[in-house]
C-alpha positions as CSV (number, residue, x, y, z in Angstrom):
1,X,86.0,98.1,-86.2
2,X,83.8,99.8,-88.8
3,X,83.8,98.1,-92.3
4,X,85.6,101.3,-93.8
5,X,88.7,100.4,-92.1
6,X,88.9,97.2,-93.4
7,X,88.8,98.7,-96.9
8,X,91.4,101.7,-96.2
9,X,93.8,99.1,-95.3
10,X,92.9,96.9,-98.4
11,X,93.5,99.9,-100.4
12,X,96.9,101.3,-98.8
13,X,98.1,97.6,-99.2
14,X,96.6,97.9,-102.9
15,X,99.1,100.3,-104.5
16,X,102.2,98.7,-101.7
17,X,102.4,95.7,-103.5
18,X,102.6,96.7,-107.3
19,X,104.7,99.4,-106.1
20,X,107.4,96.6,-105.0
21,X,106.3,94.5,-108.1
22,X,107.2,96.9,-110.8
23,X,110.6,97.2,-109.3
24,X,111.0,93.1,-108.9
25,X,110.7,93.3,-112.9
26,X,114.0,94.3,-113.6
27,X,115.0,91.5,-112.5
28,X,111.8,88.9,-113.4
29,X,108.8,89.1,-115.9
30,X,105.5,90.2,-115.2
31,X,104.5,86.3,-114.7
32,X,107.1,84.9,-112.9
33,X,106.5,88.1,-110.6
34,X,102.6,87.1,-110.9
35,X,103.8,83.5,-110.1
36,X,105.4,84.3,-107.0
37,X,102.9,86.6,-106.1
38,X,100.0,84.1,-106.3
39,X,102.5,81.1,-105.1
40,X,103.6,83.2,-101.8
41,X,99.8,84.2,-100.5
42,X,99.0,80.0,-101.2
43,X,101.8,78.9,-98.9
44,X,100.7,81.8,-96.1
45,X,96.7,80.7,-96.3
46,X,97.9,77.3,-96.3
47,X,99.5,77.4,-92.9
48,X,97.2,80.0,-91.7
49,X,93.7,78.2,-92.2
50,X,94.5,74.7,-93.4
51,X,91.6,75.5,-96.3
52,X,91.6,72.2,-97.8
53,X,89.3,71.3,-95.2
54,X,86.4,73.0,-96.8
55,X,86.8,71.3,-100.1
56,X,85.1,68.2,-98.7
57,X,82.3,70.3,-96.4
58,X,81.2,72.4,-99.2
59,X,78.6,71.8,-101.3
60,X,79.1,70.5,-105.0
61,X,77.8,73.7,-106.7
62,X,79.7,75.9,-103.9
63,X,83.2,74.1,-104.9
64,X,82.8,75.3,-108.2
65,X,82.0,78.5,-107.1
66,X,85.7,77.9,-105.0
67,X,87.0,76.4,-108.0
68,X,86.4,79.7,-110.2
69,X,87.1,82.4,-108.1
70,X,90.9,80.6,-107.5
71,X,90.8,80.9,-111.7
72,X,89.6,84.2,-111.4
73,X,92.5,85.5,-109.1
74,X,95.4,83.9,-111.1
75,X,94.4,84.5,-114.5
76,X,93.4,88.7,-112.7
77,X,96.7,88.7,-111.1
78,X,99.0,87.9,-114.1
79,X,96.5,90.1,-116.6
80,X,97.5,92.8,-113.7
81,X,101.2,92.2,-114.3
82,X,101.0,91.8,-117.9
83,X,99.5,95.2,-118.2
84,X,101.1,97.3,-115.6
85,X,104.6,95.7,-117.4
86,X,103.6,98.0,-120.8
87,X,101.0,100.6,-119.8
88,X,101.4,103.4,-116.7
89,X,99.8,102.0,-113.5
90,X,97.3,105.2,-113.4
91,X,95.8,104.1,-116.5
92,X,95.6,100.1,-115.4
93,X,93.9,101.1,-112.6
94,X,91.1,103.2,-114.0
95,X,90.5,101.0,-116.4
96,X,90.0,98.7,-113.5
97,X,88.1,101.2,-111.6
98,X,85.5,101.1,-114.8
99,X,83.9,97.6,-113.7
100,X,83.3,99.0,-110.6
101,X,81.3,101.5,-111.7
102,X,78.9,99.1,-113.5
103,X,78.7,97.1,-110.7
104,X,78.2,99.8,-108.2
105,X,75.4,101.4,-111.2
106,X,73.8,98.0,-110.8
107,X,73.3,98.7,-106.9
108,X,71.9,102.5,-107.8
109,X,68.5,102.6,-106.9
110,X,68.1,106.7,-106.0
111,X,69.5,110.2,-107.8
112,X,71.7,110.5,-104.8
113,X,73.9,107.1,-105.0
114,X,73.3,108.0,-109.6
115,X,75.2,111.5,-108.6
116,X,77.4,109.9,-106.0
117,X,78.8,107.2,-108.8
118,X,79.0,110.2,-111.3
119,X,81.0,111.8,-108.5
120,X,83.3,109.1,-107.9
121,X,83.7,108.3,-111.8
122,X,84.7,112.1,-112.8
123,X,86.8,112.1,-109.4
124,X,89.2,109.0,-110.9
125,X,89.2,110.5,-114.3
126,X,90.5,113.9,-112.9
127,X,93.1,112.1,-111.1
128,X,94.4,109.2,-113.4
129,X,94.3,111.7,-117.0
130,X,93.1,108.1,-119.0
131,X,94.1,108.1,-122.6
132,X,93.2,105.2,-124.2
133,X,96.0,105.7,-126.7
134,X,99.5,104.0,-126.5
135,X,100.4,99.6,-126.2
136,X,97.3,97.7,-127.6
137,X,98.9,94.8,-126.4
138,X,98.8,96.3,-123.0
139,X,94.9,97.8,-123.1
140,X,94.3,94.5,-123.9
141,X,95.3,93.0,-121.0
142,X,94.0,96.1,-118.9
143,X,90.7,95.6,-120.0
144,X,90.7,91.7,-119.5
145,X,92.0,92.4,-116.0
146,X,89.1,94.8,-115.7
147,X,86.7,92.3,-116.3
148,X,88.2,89.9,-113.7
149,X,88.1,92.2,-111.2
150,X,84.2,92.6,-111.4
151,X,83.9,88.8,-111.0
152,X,86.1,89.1,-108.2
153,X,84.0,90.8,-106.6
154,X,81.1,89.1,-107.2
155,X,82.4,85.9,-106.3
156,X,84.1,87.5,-103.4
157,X,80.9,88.7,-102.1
158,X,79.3,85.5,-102.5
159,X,81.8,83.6,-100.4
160,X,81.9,86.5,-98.1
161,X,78.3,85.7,-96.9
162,X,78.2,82.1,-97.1
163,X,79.7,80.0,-94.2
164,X,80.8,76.4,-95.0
165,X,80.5,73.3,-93.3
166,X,80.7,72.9,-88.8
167,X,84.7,74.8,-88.7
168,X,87.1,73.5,-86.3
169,X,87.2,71.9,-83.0
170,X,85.2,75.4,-81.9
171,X,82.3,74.4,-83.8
172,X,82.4,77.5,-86.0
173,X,81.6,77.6,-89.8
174,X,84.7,77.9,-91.8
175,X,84.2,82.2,-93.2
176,X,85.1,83.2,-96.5
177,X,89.2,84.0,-95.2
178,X,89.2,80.0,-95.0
179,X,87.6,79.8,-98.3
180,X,89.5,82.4,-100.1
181,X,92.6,80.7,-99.0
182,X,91.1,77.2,-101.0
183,X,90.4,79.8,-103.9
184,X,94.6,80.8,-103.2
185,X,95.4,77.4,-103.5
186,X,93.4,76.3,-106.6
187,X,95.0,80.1,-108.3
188,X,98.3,78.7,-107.9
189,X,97.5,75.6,-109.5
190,X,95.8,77.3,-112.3
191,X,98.5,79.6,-112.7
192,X,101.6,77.8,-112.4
193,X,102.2,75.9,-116.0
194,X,102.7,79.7,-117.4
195,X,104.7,81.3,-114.4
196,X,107.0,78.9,-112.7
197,X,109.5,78.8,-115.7
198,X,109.6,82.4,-115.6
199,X,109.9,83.0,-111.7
200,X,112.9,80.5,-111.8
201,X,115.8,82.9,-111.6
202,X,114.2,84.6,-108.5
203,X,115.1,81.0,-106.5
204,X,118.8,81.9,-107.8
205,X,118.5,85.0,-105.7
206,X,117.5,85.2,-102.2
207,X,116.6,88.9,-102.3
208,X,114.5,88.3,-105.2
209,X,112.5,85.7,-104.0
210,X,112.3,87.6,-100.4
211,X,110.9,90.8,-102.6
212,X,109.1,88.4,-104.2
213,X,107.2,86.9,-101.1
214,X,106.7,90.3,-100.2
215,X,104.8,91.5,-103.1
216,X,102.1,88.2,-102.5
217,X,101.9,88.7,-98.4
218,X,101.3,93.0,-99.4
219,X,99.2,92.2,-102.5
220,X,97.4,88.8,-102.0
221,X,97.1,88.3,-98.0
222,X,96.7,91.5,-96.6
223,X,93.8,93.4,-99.3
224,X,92.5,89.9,-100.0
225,X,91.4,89.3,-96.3
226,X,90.5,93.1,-95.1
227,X,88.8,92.8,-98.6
228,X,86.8,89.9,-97.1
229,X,86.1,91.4,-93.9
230,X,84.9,94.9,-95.7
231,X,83.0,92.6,-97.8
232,X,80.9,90.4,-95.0
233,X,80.1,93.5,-93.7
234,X,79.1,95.9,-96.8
235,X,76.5,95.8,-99.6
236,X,78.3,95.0,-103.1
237,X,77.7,98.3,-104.5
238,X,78.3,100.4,-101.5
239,X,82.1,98.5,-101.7
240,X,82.5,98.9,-105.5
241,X,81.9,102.7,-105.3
242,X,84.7,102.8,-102.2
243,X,87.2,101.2,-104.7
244,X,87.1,104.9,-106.2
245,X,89.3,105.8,-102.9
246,X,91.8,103.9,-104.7
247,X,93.3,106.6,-106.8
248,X,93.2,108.6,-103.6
249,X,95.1,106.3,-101.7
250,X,97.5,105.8,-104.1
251,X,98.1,109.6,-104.0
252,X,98.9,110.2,-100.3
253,X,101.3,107.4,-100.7
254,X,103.0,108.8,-103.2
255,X,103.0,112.1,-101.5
256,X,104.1,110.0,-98.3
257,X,106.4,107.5,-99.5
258,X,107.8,108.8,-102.7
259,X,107.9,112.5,-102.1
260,X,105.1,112.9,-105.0
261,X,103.6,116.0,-104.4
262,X,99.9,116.5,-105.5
263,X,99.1,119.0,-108.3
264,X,95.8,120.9,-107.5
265,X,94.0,118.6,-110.3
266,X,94.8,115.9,-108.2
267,X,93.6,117.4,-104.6
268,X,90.8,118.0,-107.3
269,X,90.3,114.5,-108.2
270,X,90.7,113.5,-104.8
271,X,87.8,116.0,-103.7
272,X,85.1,114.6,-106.4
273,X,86.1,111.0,-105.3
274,X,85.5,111.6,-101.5
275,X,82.0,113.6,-101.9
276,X,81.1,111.0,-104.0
277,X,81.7,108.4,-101.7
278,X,80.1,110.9,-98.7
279,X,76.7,111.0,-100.9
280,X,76.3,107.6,-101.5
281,X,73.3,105.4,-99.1
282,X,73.0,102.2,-99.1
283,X,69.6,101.2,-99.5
284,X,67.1,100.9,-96.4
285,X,66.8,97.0,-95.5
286,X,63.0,95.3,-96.1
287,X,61.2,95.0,-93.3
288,X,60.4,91.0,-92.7
């Protein structure tokens, strides 16, 4: 399959599981939501790929790179909550989508993939209106989520690329699904002294705690792993400028899902994000 489908399917799953989340907080706070979120994906990788394995064949300086991308995701994932709980999704997300940009400005090496990001960028602010006006409090944490999302994908990248240890009984190296299930494990450590008091009523509640499952299997398992695959397979800045699809994506499924038809600013948006991503090259590989 080509690397952009990994990606679309990240991105539809993307905007699925806050969709579901922002409804779970009637009923639980944005870290007992982030709790259950992080808690669910853990238990799923942990049957799945049995990642504890890797702890012990990875290299001391490649466990801590383990080590901080599972602090990475919980402290991202409750930040996520935190703001979406006291600021509009739209504006989350490009606020998000601006660490992106610097990384994908960092892979810019020619005035096409320079026009392509400017592209892209204008494309997200046409469709997401930003106003950086409103609940400090929740900027705050918008921003901070913003900036653990670039290491995310840093450290995703890295562990995308880097195969661990001699695998299973088939003699294959454990990939970076196996180790980004460790990196699951280790986030809900790290984030369980500030979210399990507040994700205890959901245990009270089987449809709660079902919902909540279902926000970490459509927001932690199912992006986190096409992410990976997308990743193994494309150059950091060519997938940081595709995360501009994102306000695209989460268009059609509004159109599709909630009946939210698009105003002609946001086919607009949607038109800028899409030629910028067209225009963009990855760079020519060096001849050895």
């Amino acid at each position: 399959m080509p690397p952009a489908s990994f990606f679309l399917t990240s991105a539809v799953f993307h905007y699925l599981g806050p969709s579901l989340a922002v409804l779970l907080f009637v009923h639980v706070t944005a870290l007992g939501v982030a709790w259950l979120r992080i808690a669910s994906a853990a238990v799923v990788f942990a049957v799945w790929r049995r990642p504890w394995r890797i702890f012990t064949a990875a290299s001391p300086s490649h466990r801590l790179v383990l080590v901080a991308l599972g602090v990475v995701l919980a402290a991202m994932n409750s930040l996520f909550y935190l703001a979406i709980a006291r600021v509009p999704l739209a504006t989350v997300g490009a606020i998000e989508f601006l660490g992106t940009v610097i990384l994908a400005a960092v892979g810019a090496r020619t005035r096409r993939n320079v026009l392509a990001l400017t592209l892209a960028a204008g494309g997200v602010a046409v469709l997401t209106s930003v106003q950086l006006a409103g609940q400090p409090l929740g900027l705050l944490f918008a921003f901070a989520n913003c900036a653990g999302f670039m290491i995310y994908i840093m450290l995703g990248h890295r562990i995308a690329n880097t195969a661990v240890g001699d695998g299973d009984s088939s003699g294959l190296p454990m990939s970076g699904i196996d180790q980004l299930g460790l990196s699951m494990l280790i986030a809900a450590v790290a984030a369980t002294p500030l979210g399990i008091v507040p994700a205890v009523p959901a245990f009270a509640h089987p449809a709660w705690l079902l919902w909540g499952i279902g926000v970490g299997v459509s927001s932690s398992v199912i992006p986190y792993v096409t992410d990976q695959l997308a990743m193994a397979r494309l150059p950091r800045a060519t997938f940081s400028l595709m995360l501009a699809l994102l306000p695209a994506t989460a268009t059609a499924i509004g159109l599709i899902v909630l009946g939210q038809v698009p105003t002609a600013r946001d086919l607009l948006g949607i038109a800028l994000v899409i030629a910028g991503v067209a225009l963009h090259r990855d760079a020519p590989a060096r001849r050895q």
